[in-house]
N, CA, C and O of each residue as an XYZ file, in Angstrom:
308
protein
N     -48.982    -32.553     51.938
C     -49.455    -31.635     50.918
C     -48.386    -30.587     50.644
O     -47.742    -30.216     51.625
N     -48.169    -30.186     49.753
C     -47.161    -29.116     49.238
C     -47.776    -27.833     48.850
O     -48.686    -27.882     48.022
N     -47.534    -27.070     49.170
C     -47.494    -25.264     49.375
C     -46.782    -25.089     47.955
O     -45.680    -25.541     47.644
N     -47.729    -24.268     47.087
C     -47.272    -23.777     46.214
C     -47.566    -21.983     46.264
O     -48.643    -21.527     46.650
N     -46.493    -21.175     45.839
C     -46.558    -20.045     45.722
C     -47.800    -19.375     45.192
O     -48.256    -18.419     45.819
N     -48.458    -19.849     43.952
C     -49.639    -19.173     43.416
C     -50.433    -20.246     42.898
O     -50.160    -21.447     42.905
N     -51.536    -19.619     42.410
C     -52.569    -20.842     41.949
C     -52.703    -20.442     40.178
O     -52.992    -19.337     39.719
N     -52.476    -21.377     39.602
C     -52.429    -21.035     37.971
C     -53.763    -21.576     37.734
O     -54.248    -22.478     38.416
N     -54.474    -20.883     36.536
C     -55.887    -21.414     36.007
C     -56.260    -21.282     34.615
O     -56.369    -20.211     34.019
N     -56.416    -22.243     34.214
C     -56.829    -22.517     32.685
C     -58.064    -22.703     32.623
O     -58.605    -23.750     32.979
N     -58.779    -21.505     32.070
C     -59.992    -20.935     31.885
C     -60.844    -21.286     30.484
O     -60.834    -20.519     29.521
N     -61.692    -22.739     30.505
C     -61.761    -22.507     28.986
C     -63.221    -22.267     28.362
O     -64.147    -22.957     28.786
N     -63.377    -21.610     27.680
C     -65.141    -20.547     27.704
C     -65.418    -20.768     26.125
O     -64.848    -20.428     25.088
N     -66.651    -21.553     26.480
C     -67.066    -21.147     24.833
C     -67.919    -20.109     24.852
O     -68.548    -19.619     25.790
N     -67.839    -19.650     22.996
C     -69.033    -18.487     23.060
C     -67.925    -17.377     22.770
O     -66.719    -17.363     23.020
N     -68.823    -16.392     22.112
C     -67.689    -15.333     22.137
C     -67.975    -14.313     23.321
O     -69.113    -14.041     23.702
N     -67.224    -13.971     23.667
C     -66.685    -12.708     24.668
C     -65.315    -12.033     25.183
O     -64.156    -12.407     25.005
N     -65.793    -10.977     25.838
C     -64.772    -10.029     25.987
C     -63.916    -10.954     26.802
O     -64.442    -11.739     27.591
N     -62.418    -10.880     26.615
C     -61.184    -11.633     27.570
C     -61.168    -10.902     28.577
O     -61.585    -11.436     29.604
N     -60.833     -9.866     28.648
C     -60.114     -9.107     29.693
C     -61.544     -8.885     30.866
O     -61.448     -8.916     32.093
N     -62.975     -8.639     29.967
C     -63.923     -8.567     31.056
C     -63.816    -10.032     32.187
O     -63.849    -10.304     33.388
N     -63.649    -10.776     30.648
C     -64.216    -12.171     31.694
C     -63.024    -13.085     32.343
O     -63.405    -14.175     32.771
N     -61.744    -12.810     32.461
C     -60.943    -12.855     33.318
C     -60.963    -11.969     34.441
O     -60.824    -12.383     35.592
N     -61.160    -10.555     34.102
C     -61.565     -9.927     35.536
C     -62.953    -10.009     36.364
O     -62.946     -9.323     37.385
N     -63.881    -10.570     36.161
C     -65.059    -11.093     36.776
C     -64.263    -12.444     37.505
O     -64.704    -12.754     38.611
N     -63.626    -12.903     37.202
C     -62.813    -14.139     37.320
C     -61.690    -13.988     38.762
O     -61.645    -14.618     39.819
N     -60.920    -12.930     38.253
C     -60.219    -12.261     39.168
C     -61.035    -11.944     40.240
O     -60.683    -12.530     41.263
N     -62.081    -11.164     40.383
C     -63.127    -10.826     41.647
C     -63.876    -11.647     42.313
O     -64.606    -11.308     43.244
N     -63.755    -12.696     41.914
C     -64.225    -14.217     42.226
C     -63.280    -14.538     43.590
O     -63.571    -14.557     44.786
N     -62.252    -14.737     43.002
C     -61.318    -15.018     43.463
C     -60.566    -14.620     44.892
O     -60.074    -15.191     45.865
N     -60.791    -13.282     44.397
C     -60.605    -11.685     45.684
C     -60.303    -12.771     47.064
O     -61.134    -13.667     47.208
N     -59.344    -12.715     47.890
C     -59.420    -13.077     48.958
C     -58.643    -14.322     48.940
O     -57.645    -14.119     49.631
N     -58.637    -15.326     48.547
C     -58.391    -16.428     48.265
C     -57.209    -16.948     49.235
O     -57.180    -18.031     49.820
N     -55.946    -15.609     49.276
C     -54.540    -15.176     50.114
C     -53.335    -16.311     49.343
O     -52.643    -17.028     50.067
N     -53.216    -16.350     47.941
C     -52.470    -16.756     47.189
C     -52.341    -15.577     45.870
O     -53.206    -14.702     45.869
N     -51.466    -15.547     44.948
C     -51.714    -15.034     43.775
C     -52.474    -15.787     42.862
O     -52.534    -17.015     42.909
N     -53.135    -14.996     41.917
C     -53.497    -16.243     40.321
C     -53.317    -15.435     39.370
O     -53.373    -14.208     39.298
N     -53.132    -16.101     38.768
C     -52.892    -16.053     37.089
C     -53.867    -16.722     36.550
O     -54.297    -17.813     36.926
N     -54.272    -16.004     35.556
C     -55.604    -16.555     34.889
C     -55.414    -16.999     33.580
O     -54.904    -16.031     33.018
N     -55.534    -17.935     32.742
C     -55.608    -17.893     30.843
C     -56.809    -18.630     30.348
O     -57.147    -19.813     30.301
N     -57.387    -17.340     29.955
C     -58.773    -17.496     29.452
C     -59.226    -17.861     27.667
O     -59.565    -17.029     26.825
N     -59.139    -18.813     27.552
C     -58.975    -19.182     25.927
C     -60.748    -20.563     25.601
O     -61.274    -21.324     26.414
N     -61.092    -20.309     24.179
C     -61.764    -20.828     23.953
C     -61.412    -22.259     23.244
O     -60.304    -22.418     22.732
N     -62.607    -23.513     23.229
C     -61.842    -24.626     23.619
C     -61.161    -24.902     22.217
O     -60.429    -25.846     21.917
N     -61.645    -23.690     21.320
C     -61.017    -24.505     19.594
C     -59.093    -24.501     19.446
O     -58.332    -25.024     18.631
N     -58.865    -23.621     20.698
C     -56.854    -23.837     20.569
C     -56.338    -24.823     21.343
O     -55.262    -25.416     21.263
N     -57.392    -24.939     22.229
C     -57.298    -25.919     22.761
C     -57.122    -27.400     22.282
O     -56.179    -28.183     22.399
N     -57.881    -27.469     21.926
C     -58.021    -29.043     20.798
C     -56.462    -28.578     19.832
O     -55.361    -29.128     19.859
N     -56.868    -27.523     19.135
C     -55.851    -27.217     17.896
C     -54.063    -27.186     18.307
O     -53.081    -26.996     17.589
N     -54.210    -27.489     19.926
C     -52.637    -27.015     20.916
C     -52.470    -27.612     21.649
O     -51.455    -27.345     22.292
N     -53.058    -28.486     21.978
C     -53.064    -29.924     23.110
C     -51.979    -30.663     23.402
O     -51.772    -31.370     24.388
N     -51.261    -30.429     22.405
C     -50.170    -31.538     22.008
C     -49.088    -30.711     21.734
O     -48.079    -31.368     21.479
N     -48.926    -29.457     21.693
C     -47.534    -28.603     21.367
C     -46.733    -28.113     22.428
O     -46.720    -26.953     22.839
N     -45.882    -29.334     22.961
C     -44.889    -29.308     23.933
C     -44.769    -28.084     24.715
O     -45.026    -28.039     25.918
N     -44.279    -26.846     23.846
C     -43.991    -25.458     24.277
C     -45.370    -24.497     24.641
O     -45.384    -23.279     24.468
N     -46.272    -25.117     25.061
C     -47.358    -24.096     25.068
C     -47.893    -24.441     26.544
O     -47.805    -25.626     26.866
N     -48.376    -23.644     27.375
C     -49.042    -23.439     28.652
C     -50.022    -24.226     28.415
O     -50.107    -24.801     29.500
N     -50.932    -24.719     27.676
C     -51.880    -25.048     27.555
C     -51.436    -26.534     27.464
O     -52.151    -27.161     28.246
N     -50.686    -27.244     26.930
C     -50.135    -28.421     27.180
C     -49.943    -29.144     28.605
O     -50.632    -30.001     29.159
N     -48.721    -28.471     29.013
C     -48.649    -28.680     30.468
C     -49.734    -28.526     31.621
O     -49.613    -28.947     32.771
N     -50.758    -27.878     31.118
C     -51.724    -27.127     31.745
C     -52.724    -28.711     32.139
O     -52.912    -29.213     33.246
N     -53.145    -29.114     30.979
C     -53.985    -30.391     30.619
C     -53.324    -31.235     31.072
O     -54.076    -31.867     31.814
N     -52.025    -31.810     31.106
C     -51.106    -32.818     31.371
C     -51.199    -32.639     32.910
O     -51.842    -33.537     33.455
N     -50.717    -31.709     33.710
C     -50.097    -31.461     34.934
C     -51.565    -31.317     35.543
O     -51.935    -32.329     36.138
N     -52.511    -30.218     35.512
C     -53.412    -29.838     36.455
C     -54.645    -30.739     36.626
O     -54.961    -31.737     35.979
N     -55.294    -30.111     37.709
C     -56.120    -30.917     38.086
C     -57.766    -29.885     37.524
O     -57.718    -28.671     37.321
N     -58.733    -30.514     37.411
C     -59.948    -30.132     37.018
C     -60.844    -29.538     38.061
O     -61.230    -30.278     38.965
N     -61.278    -28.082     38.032
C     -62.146    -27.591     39.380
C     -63.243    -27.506     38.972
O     -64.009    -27.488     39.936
N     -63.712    -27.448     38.140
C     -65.052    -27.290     37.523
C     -65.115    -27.545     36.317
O     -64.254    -26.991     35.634
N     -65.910    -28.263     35.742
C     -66.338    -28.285     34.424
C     -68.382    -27.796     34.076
O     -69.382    -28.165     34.691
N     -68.309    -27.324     33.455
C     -70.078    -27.205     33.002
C     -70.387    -28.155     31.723
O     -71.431    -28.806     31.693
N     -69.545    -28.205     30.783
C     -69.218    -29.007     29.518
C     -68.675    -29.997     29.523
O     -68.086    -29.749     30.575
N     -68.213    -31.265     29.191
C     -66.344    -31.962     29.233
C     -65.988    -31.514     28.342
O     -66.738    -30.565     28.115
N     -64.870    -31.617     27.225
C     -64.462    -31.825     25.960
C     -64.315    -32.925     25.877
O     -64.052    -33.637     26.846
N     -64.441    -33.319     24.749
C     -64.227    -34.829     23.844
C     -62.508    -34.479     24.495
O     -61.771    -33.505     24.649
N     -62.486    -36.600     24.827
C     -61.326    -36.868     25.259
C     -60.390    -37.339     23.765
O     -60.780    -38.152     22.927
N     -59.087    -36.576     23.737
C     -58.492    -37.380     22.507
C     -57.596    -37.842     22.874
O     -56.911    -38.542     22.127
């Protein structure tokens, strides 16, 4: 298994709401964990609309990571 420095998380929320609340509810979740995170909290419509744009976090994000929870899926494209 490989040791990575921090834990990255792609957060994706439908519905409207506050970002910064609901990344820091997110963050306090987290509290303890004894890694860093980074959080990016985005709703799933840039998602779909950015899936595919090489230069974006959200690309690599879908490509590279692995899935910790889902409540929804998204349609697979």
């Amino acid at each position: 298994m490989v040791v990575y420095s921090d834990i990255d998380l792609l957060v994706i929320k439908r519905g409207d709401f506050n970002s910064h609340q609901a990344a820091g509810n997110r963050y306090r979740q987290l509290h303890g964990v004894g890694r860093a995170v980074d959080i990016i909290l985005v709703n799933p419509e840039p998602v779909e609309q950015h899936r595919h744009t090489h230069c974006l976090i959200i690309t690599s994000a879908l490509r590279e990571g692995r899935e910790a929870s889902c409540a929804a899926a998204m349609p697979a494209r």
